[in-house]
C-alpha positions as CSV (number, residue, x, y, z in Angstrom):
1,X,63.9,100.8,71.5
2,X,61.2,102.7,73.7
3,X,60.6,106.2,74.0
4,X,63.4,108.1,76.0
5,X,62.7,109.2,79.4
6,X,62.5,113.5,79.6
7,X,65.3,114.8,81.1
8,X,64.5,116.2,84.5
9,X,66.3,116.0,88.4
10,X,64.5,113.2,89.9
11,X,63.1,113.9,93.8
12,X,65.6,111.0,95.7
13,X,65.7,109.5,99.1
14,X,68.4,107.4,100.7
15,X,67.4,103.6,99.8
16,X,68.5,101.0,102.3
17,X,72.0,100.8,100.2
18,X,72.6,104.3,100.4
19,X,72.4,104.0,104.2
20,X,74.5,101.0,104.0
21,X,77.0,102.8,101.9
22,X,77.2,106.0,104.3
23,X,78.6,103.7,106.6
24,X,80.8,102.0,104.8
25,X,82.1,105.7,103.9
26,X,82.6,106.6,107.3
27,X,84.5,103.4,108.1
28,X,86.7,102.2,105.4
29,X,90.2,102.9,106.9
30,X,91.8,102.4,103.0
31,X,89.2,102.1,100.3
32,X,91.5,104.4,98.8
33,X,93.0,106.5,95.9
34,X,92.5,110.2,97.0
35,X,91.4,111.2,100.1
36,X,90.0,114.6,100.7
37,X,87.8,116.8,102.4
38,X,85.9,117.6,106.1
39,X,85.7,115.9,109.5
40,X,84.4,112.8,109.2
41,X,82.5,113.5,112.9
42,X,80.6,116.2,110.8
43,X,79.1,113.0,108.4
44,X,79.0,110.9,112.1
45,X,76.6,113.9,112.8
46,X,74.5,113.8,109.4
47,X,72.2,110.7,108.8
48,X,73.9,108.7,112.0
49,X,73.0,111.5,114.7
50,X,73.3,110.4,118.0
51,X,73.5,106.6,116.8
52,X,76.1,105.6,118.6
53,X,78.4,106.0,121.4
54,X,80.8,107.7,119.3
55,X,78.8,110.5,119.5
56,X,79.4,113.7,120.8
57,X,78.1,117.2,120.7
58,X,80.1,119.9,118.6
59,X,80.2,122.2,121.6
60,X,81.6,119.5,123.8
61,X,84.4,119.0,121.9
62,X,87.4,119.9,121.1
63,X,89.0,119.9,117.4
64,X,92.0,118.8,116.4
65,X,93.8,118.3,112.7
66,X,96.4,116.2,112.7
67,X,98.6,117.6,109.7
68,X,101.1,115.3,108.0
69,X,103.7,113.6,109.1
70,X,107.1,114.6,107.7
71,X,109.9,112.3,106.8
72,X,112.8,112.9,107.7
73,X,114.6,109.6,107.0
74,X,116.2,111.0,103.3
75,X,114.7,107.8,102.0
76,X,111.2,108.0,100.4
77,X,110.9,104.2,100.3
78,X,109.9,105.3,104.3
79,X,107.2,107.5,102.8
80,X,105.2,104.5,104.0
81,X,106.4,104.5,107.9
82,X,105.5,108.8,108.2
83,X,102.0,108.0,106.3
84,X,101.0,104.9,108.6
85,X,101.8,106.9,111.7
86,X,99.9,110.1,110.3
87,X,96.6,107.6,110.2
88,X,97.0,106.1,113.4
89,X,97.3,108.9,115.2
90,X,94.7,110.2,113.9
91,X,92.5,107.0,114.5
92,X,94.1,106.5,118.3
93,X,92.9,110.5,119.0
94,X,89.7,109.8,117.6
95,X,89.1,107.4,119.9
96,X,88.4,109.7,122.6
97,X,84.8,110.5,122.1
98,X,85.6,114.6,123.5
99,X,88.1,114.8,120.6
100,X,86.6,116.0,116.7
101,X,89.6,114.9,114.5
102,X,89.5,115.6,111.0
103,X,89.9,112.8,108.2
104,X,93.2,112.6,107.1
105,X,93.5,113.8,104.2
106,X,91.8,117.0,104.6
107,X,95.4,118.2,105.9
108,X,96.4,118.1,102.6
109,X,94.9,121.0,101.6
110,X,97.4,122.8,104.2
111,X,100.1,124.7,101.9
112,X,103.6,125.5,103.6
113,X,102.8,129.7,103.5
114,X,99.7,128.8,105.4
115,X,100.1,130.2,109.3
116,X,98.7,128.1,112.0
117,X,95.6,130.5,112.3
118,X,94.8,130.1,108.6
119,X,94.9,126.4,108.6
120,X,92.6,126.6,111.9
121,X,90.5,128.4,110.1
122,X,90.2,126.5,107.1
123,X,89.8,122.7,109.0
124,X,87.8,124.4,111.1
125,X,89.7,123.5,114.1
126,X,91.5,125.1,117.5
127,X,94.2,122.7,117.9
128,X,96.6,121.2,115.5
129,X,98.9,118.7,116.0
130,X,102.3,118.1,113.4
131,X,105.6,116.4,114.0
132,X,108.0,114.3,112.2
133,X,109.4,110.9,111.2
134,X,113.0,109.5,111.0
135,X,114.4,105.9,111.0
136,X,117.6,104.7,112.2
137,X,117.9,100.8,111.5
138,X,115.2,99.3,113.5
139,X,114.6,102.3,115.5
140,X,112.1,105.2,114.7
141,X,112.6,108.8,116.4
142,X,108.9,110.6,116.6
143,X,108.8,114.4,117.2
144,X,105.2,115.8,118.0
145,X,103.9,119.6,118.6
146,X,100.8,120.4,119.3
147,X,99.7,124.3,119.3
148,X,97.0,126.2,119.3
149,X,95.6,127.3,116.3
150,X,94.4,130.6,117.0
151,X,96.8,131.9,119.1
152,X,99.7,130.2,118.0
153,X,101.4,129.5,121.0
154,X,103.3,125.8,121.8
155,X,101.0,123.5,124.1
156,X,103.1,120.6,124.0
157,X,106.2,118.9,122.6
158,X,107.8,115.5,122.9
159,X,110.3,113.1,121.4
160,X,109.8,109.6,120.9
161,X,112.1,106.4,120.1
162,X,110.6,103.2,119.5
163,X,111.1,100.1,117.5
164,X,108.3,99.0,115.4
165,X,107.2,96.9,118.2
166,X,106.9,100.3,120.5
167,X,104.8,102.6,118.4
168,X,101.3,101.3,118.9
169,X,102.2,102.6,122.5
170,X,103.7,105.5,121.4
171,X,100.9,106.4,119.4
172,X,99.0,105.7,122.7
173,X,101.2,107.9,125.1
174,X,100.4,110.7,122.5
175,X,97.0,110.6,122.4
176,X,96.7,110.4,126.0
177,X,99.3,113.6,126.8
178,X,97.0,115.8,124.3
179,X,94.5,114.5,126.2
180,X,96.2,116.1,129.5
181,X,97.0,119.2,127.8
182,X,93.8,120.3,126.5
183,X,92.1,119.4,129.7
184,X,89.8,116.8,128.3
185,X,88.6,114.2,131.1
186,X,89.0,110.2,129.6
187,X,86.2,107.7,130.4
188,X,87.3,104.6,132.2
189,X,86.7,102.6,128.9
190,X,89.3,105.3,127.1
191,X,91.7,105.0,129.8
192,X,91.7,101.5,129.5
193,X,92.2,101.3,125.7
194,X,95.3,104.0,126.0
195,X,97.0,102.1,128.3
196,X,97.7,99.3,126.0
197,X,101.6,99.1,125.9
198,X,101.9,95.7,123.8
199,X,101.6,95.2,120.3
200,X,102.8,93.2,117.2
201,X,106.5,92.7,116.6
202,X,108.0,94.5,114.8
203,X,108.7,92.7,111.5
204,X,104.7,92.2,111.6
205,X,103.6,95.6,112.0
206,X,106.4,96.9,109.4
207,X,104.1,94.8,107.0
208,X,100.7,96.0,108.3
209,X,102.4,99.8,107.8
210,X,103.6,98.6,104.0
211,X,100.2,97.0,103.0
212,X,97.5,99.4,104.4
213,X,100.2,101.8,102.2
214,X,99.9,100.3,99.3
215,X,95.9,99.9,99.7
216,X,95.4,103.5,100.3
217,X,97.0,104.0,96.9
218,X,94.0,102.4,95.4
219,X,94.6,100.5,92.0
220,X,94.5,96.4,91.5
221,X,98.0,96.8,91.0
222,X,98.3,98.1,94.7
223,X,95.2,95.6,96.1
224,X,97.9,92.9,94.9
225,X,100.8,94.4,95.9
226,X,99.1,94.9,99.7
227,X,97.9,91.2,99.4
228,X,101.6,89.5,99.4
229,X,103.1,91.8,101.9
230,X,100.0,90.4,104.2
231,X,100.0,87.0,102.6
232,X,104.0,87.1,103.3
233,X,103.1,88.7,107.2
234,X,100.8,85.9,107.9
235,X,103.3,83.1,107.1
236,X,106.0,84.9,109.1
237,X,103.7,85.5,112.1
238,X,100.2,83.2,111.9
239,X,98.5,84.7,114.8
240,X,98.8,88.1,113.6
241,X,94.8,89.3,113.6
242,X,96.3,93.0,111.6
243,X,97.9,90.8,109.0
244,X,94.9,88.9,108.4
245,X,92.4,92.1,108.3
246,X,94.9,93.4,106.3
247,X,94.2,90.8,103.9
248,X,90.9,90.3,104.2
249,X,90.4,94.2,103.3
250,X,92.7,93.7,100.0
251,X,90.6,91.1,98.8
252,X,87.4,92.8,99.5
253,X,88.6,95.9,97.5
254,X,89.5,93.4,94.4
255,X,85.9,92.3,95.0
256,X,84.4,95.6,94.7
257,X,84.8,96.5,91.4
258,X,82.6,96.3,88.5
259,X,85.3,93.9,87.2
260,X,85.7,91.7,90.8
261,X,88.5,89.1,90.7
262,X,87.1,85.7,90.5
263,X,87.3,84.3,94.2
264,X,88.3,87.2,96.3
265,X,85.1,87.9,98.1
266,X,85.7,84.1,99.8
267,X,88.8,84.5,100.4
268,X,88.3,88.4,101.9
269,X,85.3,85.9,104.1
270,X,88.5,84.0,105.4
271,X,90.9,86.2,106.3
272,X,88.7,88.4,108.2
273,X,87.1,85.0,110.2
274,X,90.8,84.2,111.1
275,X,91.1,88.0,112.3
276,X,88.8,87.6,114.6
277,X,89.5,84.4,116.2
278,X,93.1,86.5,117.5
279,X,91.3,89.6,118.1
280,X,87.7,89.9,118.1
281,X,87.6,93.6,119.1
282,X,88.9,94.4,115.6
283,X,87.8,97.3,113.5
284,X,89.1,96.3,110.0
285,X,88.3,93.0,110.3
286,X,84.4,93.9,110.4
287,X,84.9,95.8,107.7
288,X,85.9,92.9,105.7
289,X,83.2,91.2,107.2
290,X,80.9,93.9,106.4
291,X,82.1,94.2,103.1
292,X,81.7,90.4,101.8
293,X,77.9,89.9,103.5
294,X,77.0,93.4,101.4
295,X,78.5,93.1,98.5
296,X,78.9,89.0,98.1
297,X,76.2,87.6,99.9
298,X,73.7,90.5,99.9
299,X,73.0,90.3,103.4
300,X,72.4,94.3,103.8
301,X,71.0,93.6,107.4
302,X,74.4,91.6,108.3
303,X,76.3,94.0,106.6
304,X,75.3,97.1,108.6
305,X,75.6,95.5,111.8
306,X,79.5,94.4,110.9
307,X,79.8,98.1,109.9
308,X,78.1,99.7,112.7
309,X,80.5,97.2,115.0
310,X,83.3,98.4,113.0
311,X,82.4,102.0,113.7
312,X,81.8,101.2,117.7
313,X,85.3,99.8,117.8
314,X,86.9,102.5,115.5
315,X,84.7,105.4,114.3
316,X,87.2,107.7,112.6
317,X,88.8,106.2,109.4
318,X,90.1,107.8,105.7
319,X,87.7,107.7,103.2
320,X,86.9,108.6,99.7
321,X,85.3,112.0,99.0
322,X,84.9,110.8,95.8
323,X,82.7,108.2,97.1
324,X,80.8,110.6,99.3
325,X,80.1,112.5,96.9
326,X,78.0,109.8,94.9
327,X,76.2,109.2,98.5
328,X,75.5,112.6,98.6
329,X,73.9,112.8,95.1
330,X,72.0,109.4,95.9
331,X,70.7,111.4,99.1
332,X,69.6,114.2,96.4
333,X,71.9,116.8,97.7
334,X,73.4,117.6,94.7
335,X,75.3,121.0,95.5
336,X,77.0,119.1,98.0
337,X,77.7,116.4,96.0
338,X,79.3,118.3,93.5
339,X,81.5,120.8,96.4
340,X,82.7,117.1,97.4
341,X,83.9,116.0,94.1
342,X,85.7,119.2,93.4
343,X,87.9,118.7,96.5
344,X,89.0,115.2,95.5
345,X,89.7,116.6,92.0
346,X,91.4,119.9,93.5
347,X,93.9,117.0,94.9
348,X,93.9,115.0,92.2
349,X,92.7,116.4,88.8
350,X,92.5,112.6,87.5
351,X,90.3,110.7,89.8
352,X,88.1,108.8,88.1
353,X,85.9,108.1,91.0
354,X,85.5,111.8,91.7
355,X,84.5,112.7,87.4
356,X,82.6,109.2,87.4
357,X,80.1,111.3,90.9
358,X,80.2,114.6,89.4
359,X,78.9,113.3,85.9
360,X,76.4,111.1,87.5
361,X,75.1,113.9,89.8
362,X,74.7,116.4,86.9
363,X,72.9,113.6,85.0
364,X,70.5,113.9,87.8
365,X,69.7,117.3,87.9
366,X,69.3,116.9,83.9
367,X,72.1,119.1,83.3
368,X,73.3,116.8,80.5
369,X,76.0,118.6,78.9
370,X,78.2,118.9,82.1
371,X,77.6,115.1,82.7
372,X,78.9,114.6,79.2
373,X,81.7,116.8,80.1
374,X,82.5,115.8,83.2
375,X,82.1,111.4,82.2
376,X,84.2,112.3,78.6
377,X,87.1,112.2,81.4
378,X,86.6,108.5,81.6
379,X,86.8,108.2,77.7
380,X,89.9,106.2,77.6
381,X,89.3,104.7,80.9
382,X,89.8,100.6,80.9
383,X,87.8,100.7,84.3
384,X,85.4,103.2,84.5
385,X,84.8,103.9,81.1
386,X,81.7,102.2,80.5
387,X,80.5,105.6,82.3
388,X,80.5,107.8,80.0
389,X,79.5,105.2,77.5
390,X,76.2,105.4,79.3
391,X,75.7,109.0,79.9
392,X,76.1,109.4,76.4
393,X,73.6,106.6,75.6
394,X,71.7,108.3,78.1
395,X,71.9,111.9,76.2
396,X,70.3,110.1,73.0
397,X,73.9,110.1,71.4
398,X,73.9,106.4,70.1
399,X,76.6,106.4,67.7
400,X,79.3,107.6,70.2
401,X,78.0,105.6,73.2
402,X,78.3,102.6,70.4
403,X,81.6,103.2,69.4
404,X,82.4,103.9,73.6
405,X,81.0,100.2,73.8
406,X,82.7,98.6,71.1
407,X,86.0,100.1,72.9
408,X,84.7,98.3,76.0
409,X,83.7,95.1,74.6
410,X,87.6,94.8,73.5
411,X,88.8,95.4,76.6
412,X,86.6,93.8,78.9
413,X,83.3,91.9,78.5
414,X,81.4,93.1,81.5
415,X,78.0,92.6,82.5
416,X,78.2,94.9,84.7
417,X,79.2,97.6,82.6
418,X,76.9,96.2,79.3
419,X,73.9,96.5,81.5
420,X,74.2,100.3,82.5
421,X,75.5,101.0,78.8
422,X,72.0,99.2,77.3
423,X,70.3,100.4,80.0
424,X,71.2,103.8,79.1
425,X,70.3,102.7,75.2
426,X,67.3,101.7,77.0
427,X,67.7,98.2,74.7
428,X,65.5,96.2,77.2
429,X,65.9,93.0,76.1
430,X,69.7,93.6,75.8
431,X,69.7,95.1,79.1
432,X,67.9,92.1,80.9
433,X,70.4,89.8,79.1
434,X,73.2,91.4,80.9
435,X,71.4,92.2,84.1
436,X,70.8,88.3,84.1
437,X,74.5,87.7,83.6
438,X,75.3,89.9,86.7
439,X,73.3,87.9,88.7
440,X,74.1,84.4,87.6
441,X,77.6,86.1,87.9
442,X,77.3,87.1,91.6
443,X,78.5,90.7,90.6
444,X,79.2,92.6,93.7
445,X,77.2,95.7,92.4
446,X,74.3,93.8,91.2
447,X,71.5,95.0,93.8
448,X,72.4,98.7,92.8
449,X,71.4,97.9,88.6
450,X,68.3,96.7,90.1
451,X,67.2,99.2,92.5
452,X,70.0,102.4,91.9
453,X,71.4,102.9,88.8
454,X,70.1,105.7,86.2
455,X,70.4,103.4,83.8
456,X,68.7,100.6,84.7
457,X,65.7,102.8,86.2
458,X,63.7,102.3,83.2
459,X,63.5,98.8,84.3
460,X,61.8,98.7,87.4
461,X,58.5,98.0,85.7
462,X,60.1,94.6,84.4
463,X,58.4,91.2,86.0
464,X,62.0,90.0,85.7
465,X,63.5,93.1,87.7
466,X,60.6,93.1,90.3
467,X,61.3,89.1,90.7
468,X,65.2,90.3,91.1
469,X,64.2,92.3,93.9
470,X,62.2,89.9,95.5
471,X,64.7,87.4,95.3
472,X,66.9,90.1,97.1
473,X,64.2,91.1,99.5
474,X,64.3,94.9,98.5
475,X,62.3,97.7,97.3
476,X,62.8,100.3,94.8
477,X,63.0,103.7,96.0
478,X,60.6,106.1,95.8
């Protein structure tokens, strides 16, 4: 064992993956779990100013929260129609680059005694939109109200019936009559897009509603459950591009994991090819693209560009503040960090994602105890417990990070996981082993425990690690 490293906050800039990861933030539309937090234009406006033609100035704009959907079909086995409707409203709005729509799940945060100025307020917005969901048999009845958030009074209100078939237009005709009513001129290209009356049948885009539900619920349970609804949508319909992007994205989340399933990174490469042949314009299926050539074939260049194509054709998706908060505390803004992981744990007081970013970010700042605190969450965790395994390696406590590991090592032999644990140890030899594994492995996360990780930073002056990252044509951060 070497000498261990002095605690102190390390100075950080965004490395090549962290850019990478940004934009994967802004357009997963279900790496999923719990979803929480601001506008997802007011991240388009951090590190990706003006990098797109998405972009549009705050005082151009107008903003608009589009709260929850709420069924009304006394069945919550239709939880899934009102929650697929929610998103793709919100998506079709944020198409219209005048509109600032915020992410989805920041609604949440909206409590029933909250007026309509108070929720303005609090999403920061002037406009809100809300309206219901029933089904009747094959047909679905959609009630929308949009009203002005600061002084209350009704804008706009319709009624809508549609089959499944219908509602991609629906969704259309809305988008466009808020357009109307807040007085916001559409580009030719906008226009265009809105007018779109056809879409999938119904049966077909029942499925895509059912699996991007079960995705956005986040555990390998759901990935699987979201694969054979698409796997059963593509046999019904085999020219369906959703269905296929729909599948490609549930195998790319089973590949992104520090425990990938064997194969689902190829077969995520698949799908998302047969996507595209039906529909090349496509957001989710350049995710997946995006997705597999970062995290499968290490191809950060071809990775950005799917992503960035992905963001062109659909910039406003759901996404983790969990995850945005590890980007933030890559980036070195801790405080925000931190604010960002205590809204996903405000909604959810057991994500692991969100106590697996806080921990890490205190680590950073060498406030040790709270990382300890904040990773001890993870304790019993089959998935991300290797976490606080490490911290605790990292915080010189050997014997409890050993018996952390030997809890590990029965559940799941991970390379992965044993090379942030050892890294943490700062068992070199052990930690090359397993870093070697990784790679031989193809482990998604691979490139981070040579270049990212904490744990593995104690490494960089390795010939072996150096020759990983020259193998992976990358540098280490300053």
């Amino acid at each position: 064992m070497c000498a261990r490293r002095q605690q102190t906050a390390p100075t950080r800039q965004i490395s090549v993956f962290a850019i990478s990861d940004y934009i994967i933030l802004i357009t997963l539309a279900l790496v999923a779990v719990i979803f929480a937090g601001s506008s997802i234009n007011e991240i388009r406006q951090g590190p990706l100013r003006g990098a797109g033609p998405w972009y549009v100035a705050a005082d151009l704009a107008t903003t608009i929260a589009v709260l929850p959907l709420e069924n009304l079909s006394g069945d919550t086995d239709q939880e899934f129609l009102s929650a697929g409707l929610h998103a793709a409203l919100i998506t079709t709005l944020s198409r219209i680059t005048r509109f600032r729509v915020t992410s989805r799940f920041s609604s949440r945060r909206v409590t029933g005694d909250m007026s309509l100025a108070d929720i303005g307020e609090m999403l920061g917005v002037d406009k809100i939109l809300s309206g219901s969901v029933m089904r009747e048999g094959d047909q679905v009845r959609v009630n929308v109200t949009l009203v002005d958030a600061q002084t209350e009074q009704l804008l706009w209100t319709e009624s809508f019936t549609r089959e499944f078939d219908g509602l991609i237009s629906m969704q259309n005709e809305v988008a466009s009559a808020v357009a109307r009513e807040v007085k916001v001129q559409l580009t030719v290209d906008e226009e265009r897009q809105l007018a779109v009356t056809d879409g999938p049948d119904s049966a077909t885009y029942e499925a895509y509603l059912k699996g991007m539900f079960q995705l956005h619920k986040g555990s390998p349970r759901a990935y699987r459950r979201a694969i054979e609804i698409f796997t059963e949508a593509v046999e019904n319909d085999p020219t369906s591009a959703l269905a296929y992007a729909g599948l490609a994205i549930g195998y790319s989340q089973l590949g992104h994991s520090p425990y990938p399933v064997a194969g689902a990174y190829p077969r995520a490469k698949e799908a998302a090819q047969r996507a595209l042949e039906y529909d090349s314009d496509l957001a989710e299926a350049y995710l997946a693209v995006g997705m597999y050539k970062i995290y499968y074939e290490w191809d950060f260049a071809g990775g950005e560009e799917a992503f960035l194509r992905a963001l062109e054709l659909n910039p406003l998706s759901p996404f983790y503040t969990a995850w945005l908060a590890d980007q933030y505390r890559d980036a070195g803004m801790y405080e925000k960090a931190i604010e960002e992981a205590q809204i996903t744990l405000g909604l959810n007081p057991n994500y692991p994602v969100a106590w697996l970013a806080l921990g890490q970010t205190y680590l950073d700042m060498g406030r040790v105890d709270e990382a300890i605190e904040a990773h001890e969450h993870l304790r019993n965790n089959r998935f991300w417990g290797f976490a606080f395994a490490a911290t605790l390696a990292t915080a010189d406590r050997d014997e409890d990070a050993a018996a952390v590991l030997d809890f590990i090592n029965k559940k799941e032999n991970n390379p992965f996981t044993l090379s942030l644990i050892y890294g943490g140890l700062e068992d070199r030899e052990e930690t090359m082993k397993w870093m070697q594994s990784a790679r031989d492995e193809k482990i998604p996360w691979f490139p981070w425990l040579v270049t990212w990780f904490p744990q593995t930073k104690s490494m960089h002056d390795d010939p072996r690690t150096q020759q990983f990252a020259a193998e992976l044509g990358i540098e280490f951060p300053d």
